[in-house]
C-alpha positions in Angstrom: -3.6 131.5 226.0 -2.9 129.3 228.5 -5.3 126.7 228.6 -3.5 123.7 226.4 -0.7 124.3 229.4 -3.0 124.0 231.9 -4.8 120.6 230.9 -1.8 119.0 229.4 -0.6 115.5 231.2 3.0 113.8 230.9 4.0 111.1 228.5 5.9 108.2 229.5 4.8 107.8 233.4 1.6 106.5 235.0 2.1 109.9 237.2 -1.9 109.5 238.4 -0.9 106.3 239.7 1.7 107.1 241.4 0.7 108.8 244.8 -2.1 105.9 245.3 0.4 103.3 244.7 3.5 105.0 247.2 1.0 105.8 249.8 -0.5 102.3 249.8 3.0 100.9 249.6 4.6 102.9 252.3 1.4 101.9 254.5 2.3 98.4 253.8 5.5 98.8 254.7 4.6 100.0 257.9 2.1 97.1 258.3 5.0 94.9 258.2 6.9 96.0 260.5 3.6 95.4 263.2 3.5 91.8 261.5 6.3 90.6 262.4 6.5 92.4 265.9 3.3 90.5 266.7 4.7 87.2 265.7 7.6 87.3 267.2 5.6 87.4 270.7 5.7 83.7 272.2 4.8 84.1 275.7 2.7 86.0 277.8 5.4 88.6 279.2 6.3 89.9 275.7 2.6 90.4 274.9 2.1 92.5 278.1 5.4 94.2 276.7 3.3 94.4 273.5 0.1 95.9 275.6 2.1 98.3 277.4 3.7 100.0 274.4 0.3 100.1 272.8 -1.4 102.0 275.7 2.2 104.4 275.6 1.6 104.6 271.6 -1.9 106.1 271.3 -1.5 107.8 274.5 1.4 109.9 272.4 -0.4 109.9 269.1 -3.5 111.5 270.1 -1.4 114.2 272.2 -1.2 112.8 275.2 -4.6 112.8 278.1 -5.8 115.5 279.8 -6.0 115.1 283.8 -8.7 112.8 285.3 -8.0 114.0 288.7 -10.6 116.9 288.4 -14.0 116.3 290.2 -16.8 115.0 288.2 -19.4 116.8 289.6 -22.7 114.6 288.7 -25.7 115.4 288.9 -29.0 113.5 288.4 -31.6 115.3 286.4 -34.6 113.7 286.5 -35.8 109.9 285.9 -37.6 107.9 283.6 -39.3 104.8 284.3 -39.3 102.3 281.8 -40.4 98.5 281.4 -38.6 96.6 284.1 -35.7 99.1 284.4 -35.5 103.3 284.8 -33.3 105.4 283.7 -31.0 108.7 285.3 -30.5 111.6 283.5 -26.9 112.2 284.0 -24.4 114.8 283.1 -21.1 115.4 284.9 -17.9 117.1 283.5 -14.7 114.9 282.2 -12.8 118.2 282.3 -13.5 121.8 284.5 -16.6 123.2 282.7 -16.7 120.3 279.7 -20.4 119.1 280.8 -21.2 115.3 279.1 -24.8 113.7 278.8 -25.5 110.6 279.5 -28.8 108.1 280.1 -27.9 105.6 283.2 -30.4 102.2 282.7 -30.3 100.2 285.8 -32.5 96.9 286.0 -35.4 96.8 288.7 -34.4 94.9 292.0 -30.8 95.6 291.9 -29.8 95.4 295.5 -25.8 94.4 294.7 -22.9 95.3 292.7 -23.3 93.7 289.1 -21.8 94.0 285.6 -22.2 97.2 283.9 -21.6 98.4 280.0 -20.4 101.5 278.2 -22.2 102.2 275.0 -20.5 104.5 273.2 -22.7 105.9 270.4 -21.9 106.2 266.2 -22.8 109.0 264.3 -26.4 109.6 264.9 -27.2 113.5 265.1 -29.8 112.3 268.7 -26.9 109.7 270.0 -27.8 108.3 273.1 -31.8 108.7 273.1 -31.9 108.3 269.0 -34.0 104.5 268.5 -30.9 102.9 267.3 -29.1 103.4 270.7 -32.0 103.1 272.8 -33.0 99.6 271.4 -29.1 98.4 272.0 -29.2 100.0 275.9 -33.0 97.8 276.0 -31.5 94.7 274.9 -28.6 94.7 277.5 -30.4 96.5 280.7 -33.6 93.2 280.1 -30.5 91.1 280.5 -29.8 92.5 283.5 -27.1 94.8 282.9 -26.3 98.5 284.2 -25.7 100.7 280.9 -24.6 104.5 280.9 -25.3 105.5 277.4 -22.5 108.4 276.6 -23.3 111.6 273.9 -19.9 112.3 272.1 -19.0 115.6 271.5 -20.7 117.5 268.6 -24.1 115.0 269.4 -27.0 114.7 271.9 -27.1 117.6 273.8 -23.5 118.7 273.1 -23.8 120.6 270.0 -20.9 122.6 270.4 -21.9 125.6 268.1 -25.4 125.3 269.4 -27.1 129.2 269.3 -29.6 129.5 272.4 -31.7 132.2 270.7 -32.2 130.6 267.2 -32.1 127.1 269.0 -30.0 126.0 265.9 -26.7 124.4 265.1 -24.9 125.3 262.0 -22.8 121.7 262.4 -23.4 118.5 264.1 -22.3 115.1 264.5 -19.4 114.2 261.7 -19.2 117.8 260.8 -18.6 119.7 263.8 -16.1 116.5 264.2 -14.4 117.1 261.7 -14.3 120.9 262.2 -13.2 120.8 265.4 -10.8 117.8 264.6 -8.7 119.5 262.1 -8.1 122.0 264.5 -6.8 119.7 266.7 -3.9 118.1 264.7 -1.7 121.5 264.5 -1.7 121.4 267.9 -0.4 117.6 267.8 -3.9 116.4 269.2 -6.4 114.7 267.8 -10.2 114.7 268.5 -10.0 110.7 269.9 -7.9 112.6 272.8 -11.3 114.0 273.8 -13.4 111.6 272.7 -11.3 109.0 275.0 -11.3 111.1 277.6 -15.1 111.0 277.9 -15.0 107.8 278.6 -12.4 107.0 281.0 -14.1 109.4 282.6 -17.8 107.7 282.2 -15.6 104.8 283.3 -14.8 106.5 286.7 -18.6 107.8 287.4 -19.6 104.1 287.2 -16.9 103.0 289.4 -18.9 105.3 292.1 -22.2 104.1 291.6 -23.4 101.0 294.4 -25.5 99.2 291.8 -21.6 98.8 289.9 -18.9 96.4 290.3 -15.9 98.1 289.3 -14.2 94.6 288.1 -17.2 93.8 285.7 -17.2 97.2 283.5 -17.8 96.9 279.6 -17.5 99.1 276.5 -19.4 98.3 273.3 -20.3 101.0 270.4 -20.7 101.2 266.8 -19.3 102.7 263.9 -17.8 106.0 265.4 -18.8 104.0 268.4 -16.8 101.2 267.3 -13.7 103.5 267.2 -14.5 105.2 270.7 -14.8 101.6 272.0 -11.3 100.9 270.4 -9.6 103.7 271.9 -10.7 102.7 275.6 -9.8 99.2 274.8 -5.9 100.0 274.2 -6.0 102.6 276.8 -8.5 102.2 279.9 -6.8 98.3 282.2 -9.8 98.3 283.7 -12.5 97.2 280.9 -13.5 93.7 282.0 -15.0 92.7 278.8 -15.4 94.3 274.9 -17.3 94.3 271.8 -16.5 96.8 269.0 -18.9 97.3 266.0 -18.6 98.7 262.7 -14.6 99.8 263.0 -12.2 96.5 263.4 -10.4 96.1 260.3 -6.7 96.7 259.7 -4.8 99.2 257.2 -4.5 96.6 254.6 -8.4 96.2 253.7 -9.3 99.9 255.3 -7.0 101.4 251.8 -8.9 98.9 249.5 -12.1 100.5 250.6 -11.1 104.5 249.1 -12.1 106.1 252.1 -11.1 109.2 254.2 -10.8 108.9 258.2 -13.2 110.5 260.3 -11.7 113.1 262.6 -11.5 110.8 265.9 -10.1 107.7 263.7 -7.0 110.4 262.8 -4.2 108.7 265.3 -1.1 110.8 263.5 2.1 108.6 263.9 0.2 105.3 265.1 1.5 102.9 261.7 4.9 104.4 262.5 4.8 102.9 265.3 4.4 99.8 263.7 0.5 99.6 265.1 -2.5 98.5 263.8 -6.1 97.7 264.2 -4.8 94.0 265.2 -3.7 95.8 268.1 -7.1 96.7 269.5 -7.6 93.6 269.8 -4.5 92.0 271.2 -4.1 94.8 274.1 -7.4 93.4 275.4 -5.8 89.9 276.2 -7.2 87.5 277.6 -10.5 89.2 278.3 -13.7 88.4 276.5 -13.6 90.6 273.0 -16.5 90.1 271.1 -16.1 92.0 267.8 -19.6 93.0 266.4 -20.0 93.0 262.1 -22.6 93.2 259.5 -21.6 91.5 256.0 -22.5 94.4 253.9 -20.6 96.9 256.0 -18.3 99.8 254.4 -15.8 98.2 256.4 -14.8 95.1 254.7 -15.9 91.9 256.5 -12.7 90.3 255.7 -10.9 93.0 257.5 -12.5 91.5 261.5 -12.5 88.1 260.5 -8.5 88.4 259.5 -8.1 90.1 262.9 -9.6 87.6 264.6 -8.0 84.8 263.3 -4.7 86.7 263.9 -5.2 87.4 267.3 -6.9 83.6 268.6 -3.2 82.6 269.6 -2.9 85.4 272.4 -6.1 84.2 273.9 -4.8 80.8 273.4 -2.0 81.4 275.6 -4.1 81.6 278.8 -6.3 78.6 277.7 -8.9 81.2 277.3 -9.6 81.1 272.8 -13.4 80.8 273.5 -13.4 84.5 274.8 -12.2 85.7 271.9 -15.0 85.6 268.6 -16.7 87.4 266.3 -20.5 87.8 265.6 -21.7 88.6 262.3 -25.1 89.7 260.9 -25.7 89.7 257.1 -27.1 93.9 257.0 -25.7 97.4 256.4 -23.6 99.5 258.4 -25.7 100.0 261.5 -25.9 98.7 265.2 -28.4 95.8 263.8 -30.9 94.1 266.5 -29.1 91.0 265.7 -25.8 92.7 266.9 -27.8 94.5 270.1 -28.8 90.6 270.9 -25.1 89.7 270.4 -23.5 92.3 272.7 -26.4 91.5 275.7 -25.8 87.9 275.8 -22.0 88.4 275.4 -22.0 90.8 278.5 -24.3 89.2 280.2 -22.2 85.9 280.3 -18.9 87.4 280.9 -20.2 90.2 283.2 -23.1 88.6 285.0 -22.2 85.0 284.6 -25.1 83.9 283.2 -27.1 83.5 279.8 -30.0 85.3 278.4 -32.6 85.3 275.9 -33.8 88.7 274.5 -37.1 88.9 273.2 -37.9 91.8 270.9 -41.4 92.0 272.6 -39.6 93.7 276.3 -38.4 96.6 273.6 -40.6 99.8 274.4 -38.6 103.0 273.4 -38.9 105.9 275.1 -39.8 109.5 273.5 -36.5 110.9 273.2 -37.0 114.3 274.4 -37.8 112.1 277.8 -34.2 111.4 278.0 -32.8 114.4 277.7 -30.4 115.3 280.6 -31.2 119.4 280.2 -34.4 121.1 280.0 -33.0 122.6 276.5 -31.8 119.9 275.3 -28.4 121.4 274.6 -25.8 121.9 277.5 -24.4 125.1 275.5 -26.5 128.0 276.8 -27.8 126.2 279.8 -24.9 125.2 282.2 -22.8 128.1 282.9 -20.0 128.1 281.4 -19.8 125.5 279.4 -17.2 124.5 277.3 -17.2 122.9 273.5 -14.4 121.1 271.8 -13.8 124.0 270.1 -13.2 126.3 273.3 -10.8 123.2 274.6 -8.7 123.6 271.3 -8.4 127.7 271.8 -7.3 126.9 275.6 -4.9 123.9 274.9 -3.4 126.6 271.5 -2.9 129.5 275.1 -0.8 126.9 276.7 1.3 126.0 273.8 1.7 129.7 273.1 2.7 130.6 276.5 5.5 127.7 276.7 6.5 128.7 273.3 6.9 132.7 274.4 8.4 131.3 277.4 12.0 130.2 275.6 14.2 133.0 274.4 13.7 133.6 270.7 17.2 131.8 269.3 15.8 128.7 271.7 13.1 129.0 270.2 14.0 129.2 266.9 16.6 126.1 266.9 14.2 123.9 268.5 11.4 124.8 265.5 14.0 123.8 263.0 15.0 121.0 264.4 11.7 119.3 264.4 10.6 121.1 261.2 13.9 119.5 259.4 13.1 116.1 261.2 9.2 116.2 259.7 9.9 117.5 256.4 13.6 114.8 255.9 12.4 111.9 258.5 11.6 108.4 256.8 11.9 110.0 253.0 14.0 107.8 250.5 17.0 109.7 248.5 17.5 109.2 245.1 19.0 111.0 241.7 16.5 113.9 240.3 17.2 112.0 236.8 15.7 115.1 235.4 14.2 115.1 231.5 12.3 117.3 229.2 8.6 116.3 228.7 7.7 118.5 225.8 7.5 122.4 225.7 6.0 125.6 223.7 6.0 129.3 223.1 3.3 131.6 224.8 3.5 135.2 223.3 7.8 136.2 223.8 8.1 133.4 226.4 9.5 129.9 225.7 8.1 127.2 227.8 10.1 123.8 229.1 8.3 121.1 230.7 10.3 119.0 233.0 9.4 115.9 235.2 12.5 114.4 238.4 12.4 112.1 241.0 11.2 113.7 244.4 11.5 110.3 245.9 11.4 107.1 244.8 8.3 106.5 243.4 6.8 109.9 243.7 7.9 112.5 240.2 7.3 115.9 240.3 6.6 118.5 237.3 7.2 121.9 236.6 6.8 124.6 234.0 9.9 126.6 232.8 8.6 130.2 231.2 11.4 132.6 230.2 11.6 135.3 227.6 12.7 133.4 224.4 15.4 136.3 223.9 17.5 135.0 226.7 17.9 131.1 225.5 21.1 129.4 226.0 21.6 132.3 228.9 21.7 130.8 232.7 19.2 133.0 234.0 18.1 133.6 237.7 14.6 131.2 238.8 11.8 131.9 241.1 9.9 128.8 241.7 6.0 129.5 242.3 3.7 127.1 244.3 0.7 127.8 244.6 -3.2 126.0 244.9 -3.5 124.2 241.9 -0.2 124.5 240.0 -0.1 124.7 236.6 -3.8 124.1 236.5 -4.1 127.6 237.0 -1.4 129.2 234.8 -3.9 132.1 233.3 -5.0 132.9 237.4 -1.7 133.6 237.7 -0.9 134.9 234.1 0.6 138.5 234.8 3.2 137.4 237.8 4.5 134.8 234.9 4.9 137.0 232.4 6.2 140.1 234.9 8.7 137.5 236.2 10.3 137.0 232.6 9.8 140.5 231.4 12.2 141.1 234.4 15.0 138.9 233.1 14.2 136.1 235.6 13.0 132.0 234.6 9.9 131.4 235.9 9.5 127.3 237.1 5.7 126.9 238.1 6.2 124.0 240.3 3.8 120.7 240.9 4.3 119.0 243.9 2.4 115.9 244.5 -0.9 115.3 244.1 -1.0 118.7 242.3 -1.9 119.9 238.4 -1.5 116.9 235.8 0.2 114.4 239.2 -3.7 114.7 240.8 -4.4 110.9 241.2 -7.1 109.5 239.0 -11.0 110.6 239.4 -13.3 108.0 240.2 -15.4 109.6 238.2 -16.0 112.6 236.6 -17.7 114.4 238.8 -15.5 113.8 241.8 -14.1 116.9 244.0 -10.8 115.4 244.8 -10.3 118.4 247.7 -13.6 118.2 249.7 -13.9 116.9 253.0 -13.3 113.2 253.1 -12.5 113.3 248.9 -9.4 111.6 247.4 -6.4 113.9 248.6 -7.9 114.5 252.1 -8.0 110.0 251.7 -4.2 110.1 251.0 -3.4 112.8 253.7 -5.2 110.8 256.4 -2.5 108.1 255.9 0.1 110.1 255.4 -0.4 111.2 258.8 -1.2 107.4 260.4 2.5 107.2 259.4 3.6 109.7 260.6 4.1 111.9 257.6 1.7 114.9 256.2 1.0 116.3 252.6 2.4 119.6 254.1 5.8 118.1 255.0 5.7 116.0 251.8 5.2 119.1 249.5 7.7 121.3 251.3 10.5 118.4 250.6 9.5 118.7 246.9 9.9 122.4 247.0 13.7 121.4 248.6 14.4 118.9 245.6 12.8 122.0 242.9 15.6 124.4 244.5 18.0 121.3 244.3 17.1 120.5 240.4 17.8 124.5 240.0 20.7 124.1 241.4 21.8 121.2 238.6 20.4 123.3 235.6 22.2 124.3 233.4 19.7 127.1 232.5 19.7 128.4 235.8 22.4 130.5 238.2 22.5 128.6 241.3 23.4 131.7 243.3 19.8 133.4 242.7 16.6 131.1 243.6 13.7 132.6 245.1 10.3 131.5 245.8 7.3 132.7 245.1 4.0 131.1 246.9 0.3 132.1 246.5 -2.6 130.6 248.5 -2.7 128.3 251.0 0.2 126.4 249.4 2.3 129.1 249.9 3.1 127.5 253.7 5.1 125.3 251.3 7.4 128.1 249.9 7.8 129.2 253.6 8.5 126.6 255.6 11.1 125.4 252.8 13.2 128.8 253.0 13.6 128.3 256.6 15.8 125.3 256.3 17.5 125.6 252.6 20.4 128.2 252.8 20.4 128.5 249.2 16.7 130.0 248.9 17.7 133.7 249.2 14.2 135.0 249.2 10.4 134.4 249.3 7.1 136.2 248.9 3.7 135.1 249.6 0.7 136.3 248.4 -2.8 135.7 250.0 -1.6 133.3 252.5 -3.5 132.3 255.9 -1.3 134.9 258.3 -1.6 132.3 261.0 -2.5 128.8 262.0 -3.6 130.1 265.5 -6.0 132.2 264.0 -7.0 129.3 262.2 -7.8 127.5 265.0 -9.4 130.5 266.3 -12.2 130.4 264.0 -15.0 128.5 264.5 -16.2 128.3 260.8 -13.4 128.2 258.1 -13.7 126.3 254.4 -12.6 122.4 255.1 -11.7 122.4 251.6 -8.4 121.1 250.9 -7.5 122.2 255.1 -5.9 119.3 255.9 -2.7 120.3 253.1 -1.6 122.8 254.7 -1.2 120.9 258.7 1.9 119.7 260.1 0.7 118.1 263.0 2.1 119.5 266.5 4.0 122.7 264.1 2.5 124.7 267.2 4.1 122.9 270.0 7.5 125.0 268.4 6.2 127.3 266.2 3.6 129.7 264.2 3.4 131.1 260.9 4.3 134.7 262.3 7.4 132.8 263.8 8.6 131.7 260.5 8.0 135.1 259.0 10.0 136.8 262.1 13.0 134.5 261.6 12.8 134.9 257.4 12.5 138.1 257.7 15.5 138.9 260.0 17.4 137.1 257.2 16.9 139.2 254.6 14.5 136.7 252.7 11.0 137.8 253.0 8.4 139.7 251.2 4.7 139.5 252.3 2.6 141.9 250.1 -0.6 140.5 252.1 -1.8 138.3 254.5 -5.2 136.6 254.8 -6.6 134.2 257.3 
């Protein structure tokens, strides 16, 4: 009955285009604002201004560093001999309990304090002792340099949802990532804070070791590596030298590619700050920054070579533009051995002061399992104690909930709504609803008005009108309904719509953005727009790089529904509810707590709370990151908001789900 409702679209408005296009737009906006900060720096003062606030802004968007003043706690596990060089097995602990793996090459004959490097592996499942990673570690220790080879969290032996007794992990690598990293975000983290961490702290074991000068200390990596790399550039003064692979871009050319972030490349706020990947690059100034590319990458070549060129001045500054290049090899998305060849004799002249020839024929890998750091292979279930991401996010959610229970509840309370009204208002652009009819219908007694406004300039939302055709030309009382899908999913949801007319009330199925017939364009048919890294979670990555979410954005169109009920002349202004279902019904929620003229809502198989969320360590990623407002737990849960709607007089909660 209600399936020509459900799949028809709106005349007179590109409406797919139209999130894709404001999204990009806004981005640009934001990129502008980093242009012309960049170029109005002339001398070498305003560019260590420029350095400073860059190591202050991801510092603040990743949620700010956990304490390096704990002890480290190495320990050496064993050796390996290899040709010319051997290699410890290392792991000590960034944070209390937080064990790291790492493989420690150091040259034979070393009697002095030399140049050392940081690899910083990609996404490989084995990390530091797969053969990609080896090979690049072989390149640079035959030239002579020390190289601690670092597993990321979720890799090597850090599995952090490894099961001792089956020896399995359910999720590794980019999926524990992005497990983990989600969970990060409500907290107003993200998973680079960890991932960063790691290696200022990798940074301080090496500044220990006698066969390292602590002056002549490099980072390289690839892909995820390249990002890790990035991260310690901005942040760690003491990196003597750099070479990122596989991630140097900017915003610009990252959108053109279509893609989604991976969970450590999530810096919420960081294009608000009017920052970019030209950044990177510029707070390492003057020091040698080799940036490492392949032609055919996913990451657009024309995305380093702009940021190169862009940057060349800063270096110039100093009389130093030689130590700022970029080496490119024509291949696929992968630490190439043209790029390990690259990176050695780059080190090696800046760190060693000298120049090097690699030949292929000193390359003799090593069987991995030889490199592993634990007799397991897995620090979870062998070191006592030991902590995963996971555990860290459940710790970090205690400490929030303890300052939060610390305030008295009307503190409380007016602090949440203050930084709920700033997130949900901040940065959007009024304009007139300019309401209009965009066809209608009859199902059974009901009469059915379609109706497309302005939710901002540039963005149009949609929403179904269904009242009992008896009561025309009456104003009648509304409940507006959000839930997953919109009016995509009319008959799901068939017996509240009619129950809500029968009753005498207008029922307005709303569609936010990105939602029912305003879902942006397939690339093709068989695209899941709501999967991990599909289209929306794409346009919610960026939303949050500036500083926005689709949660915040979708609860502001919920404010301008109850605002276009309020101009109706249908409707009695003096009765709007709201009605949510599903995980969108965070929407119908956090609206009522800041629009007076909401008098009540009820939500239906809703999530009870985002700390239990967090909580669990397998949930559906589908379509999770819609309903995060990064740092909503620094001030508030979802039993909060109930407790405050409900001491209102607004809220019904049939039943709750997590």
């Amino acid at each position: 009955m209600y399936e020509k409702l459900e799949n028809v679209g709106i005349a007179h408005f590109d409406v797919k285009s139209q999130l894709p296009r404001w999204v990009y737009e806004s981005a640009m906006r934001a990129a502008e604002k980093g242009v012309e900060a960049r170029s109005a720096i002339t001398n070498k003062t305003e560019l260590k201004l420029r350095q400073q606030d860059i190591r202050i802004g991801i510092e603040r968007c990743i949620g700010g560093m956990p304490p390096s003043d704990t002890p480290l706690n190495p320990k050496i596990t064993g050796t390996v001999i290899g040709n010319g060089f051997r290699v410890e097995k290392i792991i000590f602990e960034p944070r209390p309990h937080v064990y790291a793996t790492a493989n420690l090459y150091i040259p034979d004959g070393v009697t002095d304090p030399r140049g050392a490097v940081l690899l910083l592996c990609g996404h490989r499942e084995q990390a530091k002792h797969c053969d990609e990673y080896q090979t690049v570690c072989h390149y640079m220790v035959h030239a002579g340099l020390v190289v601690m080879s670092l597993d990321p969290v979720g890799q090597g032996e850090r599995f952090g949802f490894y099961d001792p007794e089956t020896k399995l992990a359910p999720m590794t690598s980019v999926t524990e990532h992005e497990n983990v990293g989600r969970q990060c975000m409500p907290l107003g983290d993200s998973l680079a804070r960890y991932m960063l961490h790691d290696a200022v702290r990798a940074i301080d074991y090496l500044c220990t070791r006698p066969e390292v000068d602590p002056n002549r200390i490099g980072v390289t990596g690839h892909s995820g590596g390249g990002t890790q790399t990035s991260l310690v550039m901005m942040y760690d003064h003491r990196i003597a030298a750099a070479a990122p692979g596989g991630f140097i871009m900017n915003r610009h050319y990252f959108l053109l590619t279509g893609k989604a972030q991976d969970a450590e490349q999530k810096w919420p706020g960081f294009s608000a700050l009017g920052f970019d990947h030209e950044d990177i690059v510029l707070a390492m100034a003057p020091k040698p920054v080799r940036i490492l590319a392949t032609t055919y990458d996913s990451v657009p070549i024309e995305g380093p070579r702009h940021t190169v060129a862009i940057n060349r001045r800063f270096w110039e500054m100093y009389g130093r533009s030689e130590d700022l290049d970029i080496f490119e090899d024509e291949n696929v998305h992968r630490f190439t051995i043209p790029l390990a060849r690259a990176a050695a004799q780059f080190f090696s002249k800046h760190l060693l002061g000298r120049t090097v020839e690699n030949s292929t024929e000193d390359i003799k890998l090593i069987p991995s399992q030889q490199l592993w750091c634990t007799q397991s292979g897995q620090v979870i279930g062998e070191l006592t104690h030991a902590q995963s991401t996971h555990g860290e996010n459940i710790g970090r959610l205690a400490i929030f909930e303890r300052s939060r229970e610390a305030l008295k509840e009307d503190e409380r309370k007016k602090q949440a709504i203050e930084w709920l009204r700033k997130r949900v208002f901040s940065g959007r652009e009024q304009c007139e609803l300019n309401p209009r009819p965009s066809g209608g219908g009859e199902v059974a007694n009901m009469w059915i008005i379609r109706k497309i406004w302005w939710s901002q300039t540039g963005l149009l939302n949609h929403g179904l009108q269904f009242f009992d055709s008896k009561l025309a030309g009456t104003k009648l009382p509304v409940t507006i309904a959000i839930w997953d899908g919109g009016s995509s999913q009319l008959q799901t949801h068939a017996k509240w719509i009619e129950q809500t007319t029968a009753s005498g009330r207008l029922a307005m199925v709303l569609n936010p953005t990105g939602i029912g017939p305003l879902l942006p364009h397939l690339n093709s048919p068989t695209d899941k727009p709501f999967k991990r890294f599909g289209m929306m979670d794409r346009y919610t990555d960026e939303l949050m790089w500036l500083g926005d979410s689709m949660a915040a954005l979708r609860t502001y169109d919920v404010l301008r529904a109850v605002e276009l009920a309020c101009e109706s002349t249908n409707i009695d202004p003096s009765d709007i509810r709201l009605y949510g279902n599903g995980r969108y019904a965070i929407y119908a929620g956090l609206a009522a707590l800041l629009d007076e003229r909401i008098r009540h809502v009820s939500m239906e198989n809703r999530m009870s709370s985002i700390s239990d969320w967090i909580k669990e360590p397998f949930y559906d990623e589908t379509d999770s990151l819609s309903f995060i407002l990064p740092g909503m737990l620094r001030y508030f849960d979802l039993s909060d908001m109930d407790n405050w709607l409900n001491k209102e007089g607004k809220l019904t909660i049939p039943e709750l789900k997590v």
